[in-house]
C-alpha positions in Angstrom: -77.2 69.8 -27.1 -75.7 68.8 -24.3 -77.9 67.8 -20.7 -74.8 69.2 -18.6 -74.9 72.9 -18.4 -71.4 74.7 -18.5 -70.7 78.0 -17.1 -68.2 79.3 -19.2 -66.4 82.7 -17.9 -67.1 85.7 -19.3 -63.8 87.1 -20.0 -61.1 88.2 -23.0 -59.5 85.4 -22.6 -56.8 84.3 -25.6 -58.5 81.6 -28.2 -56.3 78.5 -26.5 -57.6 79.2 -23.4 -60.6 76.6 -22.3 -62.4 76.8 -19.4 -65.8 76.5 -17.6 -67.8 75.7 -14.2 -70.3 72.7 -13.7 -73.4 73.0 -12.1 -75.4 70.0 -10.0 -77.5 69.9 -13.0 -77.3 66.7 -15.2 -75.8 64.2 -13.3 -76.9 60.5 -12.1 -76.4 60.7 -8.1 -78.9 60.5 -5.6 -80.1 62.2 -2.9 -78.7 63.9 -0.8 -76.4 64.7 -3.8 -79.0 64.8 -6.2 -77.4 65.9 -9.6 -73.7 66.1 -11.1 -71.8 65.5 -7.7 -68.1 65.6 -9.3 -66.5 65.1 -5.5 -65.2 61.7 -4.3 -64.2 62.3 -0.5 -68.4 63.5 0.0 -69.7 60.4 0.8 -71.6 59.9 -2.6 -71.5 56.0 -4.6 -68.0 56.4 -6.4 -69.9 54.6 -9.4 -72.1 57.4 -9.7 -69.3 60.3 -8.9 -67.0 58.6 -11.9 -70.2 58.8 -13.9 -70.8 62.2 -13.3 -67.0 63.2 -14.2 -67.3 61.4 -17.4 -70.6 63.7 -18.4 -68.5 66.4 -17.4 -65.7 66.1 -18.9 -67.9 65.5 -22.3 -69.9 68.6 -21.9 -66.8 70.9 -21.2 -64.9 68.8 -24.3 -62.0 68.6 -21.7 -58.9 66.6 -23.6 -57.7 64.5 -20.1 -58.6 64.0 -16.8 -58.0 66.7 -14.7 -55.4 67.1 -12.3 -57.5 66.8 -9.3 -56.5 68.0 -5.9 -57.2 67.4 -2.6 -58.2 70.4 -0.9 -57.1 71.3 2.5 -58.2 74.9 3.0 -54.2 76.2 2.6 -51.8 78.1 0.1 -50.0 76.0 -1.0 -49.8 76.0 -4.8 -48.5 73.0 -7.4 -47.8 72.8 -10.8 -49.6 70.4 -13.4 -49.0 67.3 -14.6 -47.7 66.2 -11.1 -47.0 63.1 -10.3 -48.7 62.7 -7.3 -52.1 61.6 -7.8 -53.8 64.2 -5.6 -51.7 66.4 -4.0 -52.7 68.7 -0.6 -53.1 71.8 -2.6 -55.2 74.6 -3.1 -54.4 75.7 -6.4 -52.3 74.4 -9.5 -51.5 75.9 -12.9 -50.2 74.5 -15.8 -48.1 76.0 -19.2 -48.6 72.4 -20.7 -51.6 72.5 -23.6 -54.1 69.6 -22.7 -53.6 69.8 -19.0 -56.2 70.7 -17.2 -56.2 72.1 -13.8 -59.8 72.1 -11.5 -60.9 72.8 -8.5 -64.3 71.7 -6.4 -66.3 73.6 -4.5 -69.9 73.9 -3.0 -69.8 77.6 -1.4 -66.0 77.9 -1.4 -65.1 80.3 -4.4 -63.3 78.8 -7.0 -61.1 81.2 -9.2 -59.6 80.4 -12.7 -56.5 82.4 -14.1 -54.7 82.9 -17.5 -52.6 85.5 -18.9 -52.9 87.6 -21.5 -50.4 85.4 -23.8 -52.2 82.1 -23.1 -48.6 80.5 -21.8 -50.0 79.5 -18.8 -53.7 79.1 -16.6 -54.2 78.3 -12.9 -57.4 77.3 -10.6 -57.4 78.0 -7.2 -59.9 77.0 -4.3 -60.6 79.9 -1.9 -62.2 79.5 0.6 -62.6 81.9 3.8 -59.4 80.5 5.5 -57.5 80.4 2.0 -58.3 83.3 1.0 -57.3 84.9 4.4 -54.3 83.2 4.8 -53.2 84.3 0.8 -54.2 81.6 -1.7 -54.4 84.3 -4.5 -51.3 85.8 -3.7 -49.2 82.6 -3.7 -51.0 81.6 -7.1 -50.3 84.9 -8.5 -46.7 84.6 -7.3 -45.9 81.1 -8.7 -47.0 82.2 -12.0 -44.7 82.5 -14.5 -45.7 86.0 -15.5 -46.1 89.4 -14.3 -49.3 90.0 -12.5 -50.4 93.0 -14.8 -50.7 90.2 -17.7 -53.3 88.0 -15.9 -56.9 88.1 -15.5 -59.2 86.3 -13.6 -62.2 85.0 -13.3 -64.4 84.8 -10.0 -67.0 81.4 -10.2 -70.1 81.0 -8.1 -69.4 81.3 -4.3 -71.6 81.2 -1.4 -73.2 85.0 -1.3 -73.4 87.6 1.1 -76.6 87.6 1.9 -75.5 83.9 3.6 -72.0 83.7 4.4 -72.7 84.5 8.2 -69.1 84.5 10.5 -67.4 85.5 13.5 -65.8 88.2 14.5 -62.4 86.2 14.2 -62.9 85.6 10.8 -63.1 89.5 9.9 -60.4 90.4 12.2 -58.2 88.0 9.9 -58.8 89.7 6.7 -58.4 92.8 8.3 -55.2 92.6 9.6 -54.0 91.5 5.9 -56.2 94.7 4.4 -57.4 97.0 6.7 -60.0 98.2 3.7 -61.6 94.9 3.9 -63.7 95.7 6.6 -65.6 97.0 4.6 -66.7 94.0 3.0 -68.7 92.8 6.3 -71.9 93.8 7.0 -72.3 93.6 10.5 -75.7 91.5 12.0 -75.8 91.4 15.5 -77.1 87.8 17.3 -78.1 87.0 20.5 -76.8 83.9 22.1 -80.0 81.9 23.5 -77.8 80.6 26.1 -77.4 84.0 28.2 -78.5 86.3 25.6 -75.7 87.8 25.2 -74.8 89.5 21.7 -72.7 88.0 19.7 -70.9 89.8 17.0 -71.5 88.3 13.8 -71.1 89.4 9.9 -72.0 89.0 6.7 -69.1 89.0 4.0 -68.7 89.1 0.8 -66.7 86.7 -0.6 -66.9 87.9 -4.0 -65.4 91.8 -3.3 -62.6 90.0 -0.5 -61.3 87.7 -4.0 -61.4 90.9 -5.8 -59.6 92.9 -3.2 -56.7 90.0 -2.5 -56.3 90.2 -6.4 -55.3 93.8 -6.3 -53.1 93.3 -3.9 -51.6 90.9 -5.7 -51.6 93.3 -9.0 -54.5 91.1 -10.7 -56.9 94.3 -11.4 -58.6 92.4 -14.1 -61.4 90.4 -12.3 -64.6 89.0 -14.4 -67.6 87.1 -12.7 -68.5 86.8 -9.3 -71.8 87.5 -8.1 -73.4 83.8 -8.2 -74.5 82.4 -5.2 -74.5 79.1 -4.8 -76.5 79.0 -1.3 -79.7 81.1 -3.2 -80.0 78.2 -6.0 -80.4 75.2 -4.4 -81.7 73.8 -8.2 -78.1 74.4 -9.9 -76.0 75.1 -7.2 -74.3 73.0 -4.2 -74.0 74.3 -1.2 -72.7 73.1 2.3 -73.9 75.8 4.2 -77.5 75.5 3.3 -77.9 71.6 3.3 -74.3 70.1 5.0 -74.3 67.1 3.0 -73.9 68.0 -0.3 -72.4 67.4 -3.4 -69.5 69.6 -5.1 -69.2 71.4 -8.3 -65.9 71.9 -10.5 -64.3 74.5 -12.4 -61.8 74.0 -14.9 -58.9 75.3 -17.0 -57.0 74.1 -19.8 -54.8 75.4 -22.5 -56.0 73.6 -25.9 
């Protein structure tokens, strides 16, 4: 049995279609990123990083490296193999069997796609300002499938019982979706400055993915729920510790 735990999605997914989520559990680094720290930009020894990717990889029984990308908070969307080592991307997707597409995260939601045929699977990286700005949406749209043939599945995300913001960051998703709003809870501060109040929320990530989705004609949404800021013993998070390590979920078709 292995000593790195796997989330694997919970979802109809065809037979071909492989996927799972690490957790920080299982890995060699040390602290701060105590655990399976998969990212190499966080400041972690790359020795122990590659180590920790090889214990993945094992555990999820992944058949190549994956195309890894580097993250910039954007939409932009890029199919695998590439041949670019890691392109400024968001999401990728692949019709290629033993490709496998990933994304890191450590509060950020990551969301793994395939379609009904198993022709083709996708991960995207959604954070707040992705997701605003339509990361979903241009994944769904450079699928080659209609929308009503994919599901998806939401891995764990920072949850809404943390995931305090601004006022600006709700006014963004509402301008998109106007129904959205209902996705923030509002939780009034005052600033110790001049005590003032300033308008802050709590959203949920989870129910924004799943509303983006339908928008984008993906009504089929598994997962979700998870938060990684509540577990600090299996989960990453930046918003409860800053330095941190990152998780990974991937996708491949076998």
């Amino acid at each position: 049995m292995s000593t790195v735990p796997i989330l694997h999605p919970d979802w109809p997914a065809p037979r071909c279609v492989r996927a799972g989520c690490t957790t920080r559990i299982g890995g060699v680094s040390a602290a701060p990123f105590s655990g399976l720290n998969l990212g190499r930009s966080s400041g972690d020894d790359i020795a122990h990083v590659l180590e920790n990717r090889r214990r993945a990889l094992a555990a999820l029984q992944a058949p190549a490296e994956p195309s890894w990308l580097r993250q910039v908070h954007g939409t932009q969307v890029v199919r695998a193999p590439f041949a670019e080592t890691t392109p400024a991307a968001d999401a990728s997707f692949t019709t290629q069997a033993g490709v496998v597409c990933a994304v890191q995260a450590a509060d950020c939601l990551p969301v793994l796609f395939c379609d009904d045929g198993g022709s083709v699977v996708a991960a995207a990286h959604a954070g707040w300002r992705g997701l605003a700005a339509g990361i979903l949406e241009a994944t769904v749209a450079a699928l080659p499938t209609e929308p009503r043939t994919l599901m998806a599945w939401l891995g764990p995300a920072i949850g809404p019982e943390a995931f305090e913001v601004g006022a600006e960051v709700r006014a963004a998703f509402v301008a998109v979706d106007p129904s959205s709003a209902q996705y923030f809870r509002k939780a009034d501060f005052r600033a110790a400055s001049d005590q003032a109040v300033v308008d802050k929320y709590f959203a949920d990530l989870f129910a924004l993915a799943r509303g983006r989705l339908a928008l984008a004609g993906v009504t089929r949404v598994y997962g979700g729920g998870i938060s990684t800021h509540a577990d600090a013993e299996r989960f990453y998070s930046f918003r409860r510790d800053g330095v941190t390590g990152r998780m990974a979920a991937m996708i491949w078709l076998q």
